[in-house]
Each structure stands twice: as C-alpha cells, then as structure tokens.
C-alpha positions in Angstrom: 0.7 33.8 27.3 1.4 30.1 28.8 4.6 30.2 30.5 7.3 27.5 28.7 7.3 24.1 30.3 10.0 23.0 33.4 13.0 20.4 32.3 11.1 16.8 31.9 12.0 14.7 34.4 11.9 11.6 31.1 14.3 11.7 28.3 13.0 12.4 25.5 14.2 8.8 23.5 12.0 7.3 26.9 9.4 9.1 26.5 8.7 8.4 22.3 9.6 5.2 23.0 6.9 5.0 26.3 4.1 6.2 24.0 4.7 3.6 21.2 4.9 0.6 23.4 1.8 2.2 25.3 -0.6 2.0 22.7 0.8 -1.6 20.8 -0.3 -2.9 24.9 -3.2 -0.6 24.5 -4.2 -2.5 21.2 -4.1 -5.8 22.5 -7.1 -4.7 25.0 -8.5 -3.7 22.4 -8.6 -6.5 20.2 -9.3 -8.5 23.0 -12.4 -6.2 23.9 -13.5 -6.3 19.9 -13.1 -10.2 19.9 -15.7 -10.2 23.1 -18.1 -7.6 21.0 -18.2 -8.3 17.6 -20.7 -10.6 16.0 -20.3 -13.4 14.6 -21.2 -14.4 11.3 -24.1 -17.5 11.1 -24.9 -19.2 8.2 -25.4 -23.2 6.2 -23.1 -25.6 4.5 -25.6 -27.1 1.9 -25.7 -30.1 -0.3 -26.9 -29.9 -3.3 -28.8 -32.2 -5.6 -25.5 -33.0 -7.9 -23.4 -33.2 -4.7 -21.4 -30.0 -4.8 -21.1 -28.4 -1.3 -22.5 -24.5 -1.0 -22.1 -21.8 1.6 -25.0 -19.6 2.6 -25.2 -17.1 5.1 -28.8 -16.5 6.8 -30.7 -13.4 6.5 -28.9 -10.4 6.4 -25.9 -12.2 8.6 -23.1 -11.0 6.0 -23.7 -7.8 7.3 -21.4 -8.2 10.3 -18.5 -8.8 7.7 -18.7 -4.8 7.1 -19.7 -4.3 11.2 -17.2 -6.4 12.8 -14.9 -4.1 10.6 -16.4 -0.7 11.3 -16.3 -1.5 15.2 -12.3 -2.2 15.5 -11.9 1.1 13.5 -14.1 2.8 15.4 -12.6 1.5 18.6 -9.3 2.6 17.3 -10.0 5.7 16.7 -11.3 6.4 19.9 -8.3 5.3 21.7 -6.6 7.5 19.0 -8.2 10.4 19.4 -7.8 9.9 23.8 -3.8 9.4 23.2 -3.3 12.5 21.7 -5.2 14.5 24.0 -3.2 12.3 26.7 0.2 12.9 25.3 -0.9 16.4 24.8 -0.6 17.1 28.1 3.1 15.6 28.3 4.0 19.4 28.1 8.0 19.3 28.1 7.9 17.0 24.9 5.5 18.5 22.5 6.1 19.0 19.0 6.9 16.6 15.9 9.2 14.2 17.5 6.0 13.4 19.9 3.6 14.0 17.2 5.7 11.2 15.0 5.7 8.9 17.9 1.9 9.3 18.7 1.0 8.5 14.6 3.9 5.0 14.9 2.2 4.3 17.8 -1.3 4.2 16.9 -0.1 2.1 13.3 1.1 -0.3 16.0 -2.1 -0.7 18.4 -4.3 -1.4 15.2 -1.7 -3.9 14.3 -1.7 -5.3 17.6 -5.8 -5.2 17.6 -6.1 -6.9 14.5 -3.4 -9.7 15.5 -5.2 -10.2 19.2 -8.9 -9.7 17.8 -8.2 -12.4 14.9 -6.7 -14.9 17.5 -9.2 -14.7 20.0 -12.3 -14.9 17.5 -10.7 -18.1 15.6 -10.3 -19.3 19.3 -13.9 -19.1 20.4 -15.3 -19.8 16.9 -13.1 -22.0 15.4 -12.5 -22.4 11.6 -15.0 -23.2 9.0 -14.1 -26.2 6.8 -16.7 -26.9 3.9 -15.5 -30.1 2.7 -15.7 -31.3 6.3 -19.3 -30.5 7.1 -21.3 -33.5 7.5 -23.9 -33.1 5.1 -25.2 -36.2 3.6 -28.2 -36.9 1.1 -29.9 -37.6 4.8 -29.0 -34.1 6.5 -28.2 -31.9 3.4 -27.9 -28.9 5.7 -25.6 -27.9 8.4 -25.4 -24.3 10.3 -22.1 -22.9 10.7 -20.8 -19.5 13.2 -18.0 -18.1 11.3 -15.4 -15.9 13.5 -15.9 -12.1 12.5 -13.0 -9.8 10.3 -11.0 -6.9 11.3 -10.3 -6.0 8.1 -13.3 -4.7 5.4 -11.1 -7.0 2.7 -8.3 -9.2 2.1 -6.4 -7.1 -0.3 -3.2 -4.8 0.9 -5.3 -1.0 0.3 -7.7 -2.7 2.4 -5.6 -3.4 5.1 -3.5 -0.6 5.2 -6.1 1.8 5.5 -7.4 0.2 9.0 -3.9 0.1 10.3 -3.3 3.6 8.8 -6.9 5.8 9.7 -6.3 5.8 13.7 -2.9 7.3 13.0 -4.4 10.1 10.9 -7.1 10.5 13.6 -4.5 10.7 16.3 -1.8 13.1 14.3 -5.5 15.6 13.9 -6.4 15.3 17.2 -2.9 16.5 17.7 -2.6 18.9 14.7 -5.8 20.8 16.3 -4.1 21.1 19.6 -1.1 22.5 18.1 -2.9 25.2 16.6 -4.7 26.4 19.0 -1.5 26.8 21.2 -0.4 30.4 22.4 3.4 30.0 22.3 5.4 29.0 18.7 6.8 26.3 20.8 4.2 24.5 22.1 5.1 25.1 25.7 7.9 22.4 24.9 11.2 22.3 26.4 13.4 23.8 25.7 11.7 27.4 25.7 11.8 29.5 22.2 11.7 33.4 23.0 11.5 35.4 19.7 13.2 39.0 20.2 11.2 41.5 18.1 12.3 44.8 16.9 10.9 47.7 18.2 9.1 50.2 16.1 9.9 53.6 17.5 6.7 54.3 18.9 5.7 54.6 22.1 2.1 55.4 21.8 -0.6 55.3 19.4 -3.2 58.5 19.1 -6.5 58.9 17.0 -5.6 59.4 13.0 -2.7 58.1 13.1 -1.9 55.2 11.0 -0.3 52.5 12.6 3.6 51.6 11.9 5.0 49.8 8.8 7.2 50.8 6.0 7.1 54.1 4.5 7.0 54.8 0.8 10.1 55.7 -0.9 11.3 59.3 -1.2 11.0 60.8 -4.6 
C-alpha cells in the first residue's frame, strides 16, 4: 500500500486557486495556437442579374466551419486530459475539492480559447461585409477569406457543450485515476487510517470456511 502524502508545503485555497488560473492562461495559448492553425473559410460575394447580393463558399470550403470547431475541442481536451494527470500528481491535495477545481478550471481555458481564438482570427482575417463588396454589373464577383469559428453553432446548447466537454474529459481523466488508487484517501493529506475489527482467527487451514457471521441458534 502507498504510504499517505507529507504536509503540502501550499495551502490548499492556493493551490485550487493556482490550477484555475493555470489553465484560463493555458487557454489563451491555446486560442492563440488554434487562431494560427485553423483554416480559414474562402468563398464569393456575387451579383446577381436583379441586383441582390449572394454569398457562396467554394468547393467544399464550408467544411472548415465544422473543422475549425472540432480542432479547438480537440485541443482542449488534450490540455484537459494532460491537467489532470498533472494535478494528479499534486499528491497532498487530492480528492473533490481538486477534482472541482480541475473541471472550473478547464470551463475557463475553453472560455479563454474561444475569446483569444475569435480575436486573433477577426484580427488577421478581418470581417466580411456583403453590402460593401465591390461588385458591380462590370465585376459581379468578389472572393472573400472569412475568419474560422470556435463554436459548431451560434445557439447557447451549442456553446455550452464546447466550454463544458474538456471539463468532463478532465473530471474522467481524474475519475480513472481515482479508482485505480490503493488508499480510500487518495494519498491526500491529511492521512485516513480505517481500524478494522479483528476476526478471532489467527490462521486459516484446508476445509475450513473462511470467517463471517454464523447462523442463528435454534
């Protein structure tokens, strides 16, 4: 059996608050590394023959609407799934309290993903404005780059379960580790030592059964 962890050198308020703030700064780099990754979108502003103004995108580019999407999760969750194995091995403060802290944090680097990633794509791709495309009965066509998405939609279940699917990837990263530990209390400090009775026997010898409550006396 794992002996119990020493006294942590960090309180325990410093160190929940350490892992939060952690991976919100972890996030940005992130969103900054998505923002450098993910593709853009190209497409056409059109003019038609009555005059109305269309959007197009060309060949299969609407396709990166979904990818740019996938890849921040994805990247998420693999910062998710390293955190918990990292704060895994911050021995004196396992249990809920860290397990809590690990899931708030990880809400708050996809937050701060999505924030920095949307920033920095507008930034480098700008905005598209259809009525100001200058299409004319001349040049009825105009290509546009459209900044990628970090989210698959625009509508709050759609949101919520990018912010919300690296926590749940981070709190079973952490869930399996938990499991597979030796000791009841994680190793954590402060040590747990569970005093069992003793059963009166002092070996055990073929044929006989092993100890537990006999049945009543008739």
């Amino acid at each position: 059996m794992t002996a119990p962890a020493q006294p942590p050198a960090v309180p325990r308020a410093k160190a929940l608050s350490s892992v939060v703030v952690g991976l919100a700064a972890a996030g940005a780099a992130v969103g900054a590394l998505w923002a450098w990754l993910a593709p853009p979108i190209h497409g056409i502003i059109a003019l038609t023959r009555s005059g109305d103004r269309v959007k197009a995108y060309l060949g299969a580019e609407s396709d990166n609407w979904f990818t740019s999407a996938f890849l921040v999760v994805g990247m998420l969750s693999v910062l998710a799934a390293v955190a918990a194995v990292a704060v895994w091995q911050w021995r004196s403060h396992r249990g809920p309290a860290m397990a809590a802290a690990l899931s708030i944090g990880s809400v708050a680097a996809a937050a701060t993903a999505a924030g920095v990633g949307v920033l920095l794509a507008h930034l480098r791709y700008g905005a598209v404005d259809l009525a100001a495309a200058p299409v004319t009965e001349d040049r009825r066509v105009y290509y546009i780059t459209e900044a990628p998405s970090v989210f698959f939609g625009h509508s709050a279940a759609q949101i919520a379960a990018t912010l919300l699917f690296p926590a749940a990837v981070a709190a079973t990263v952490y869930l399996f580790a938990a499991v597979a530990s030796s000791r009841d209390d994680l190793g954590a400090w402060p040590p747990v030592e569970y005093a069992y009775p003793p059963t009166g026997r002092i070996e055990t010898t073929a044929g006989v059964p092993p100890a537990g409550p006999g049945s009543p006396s008739p």
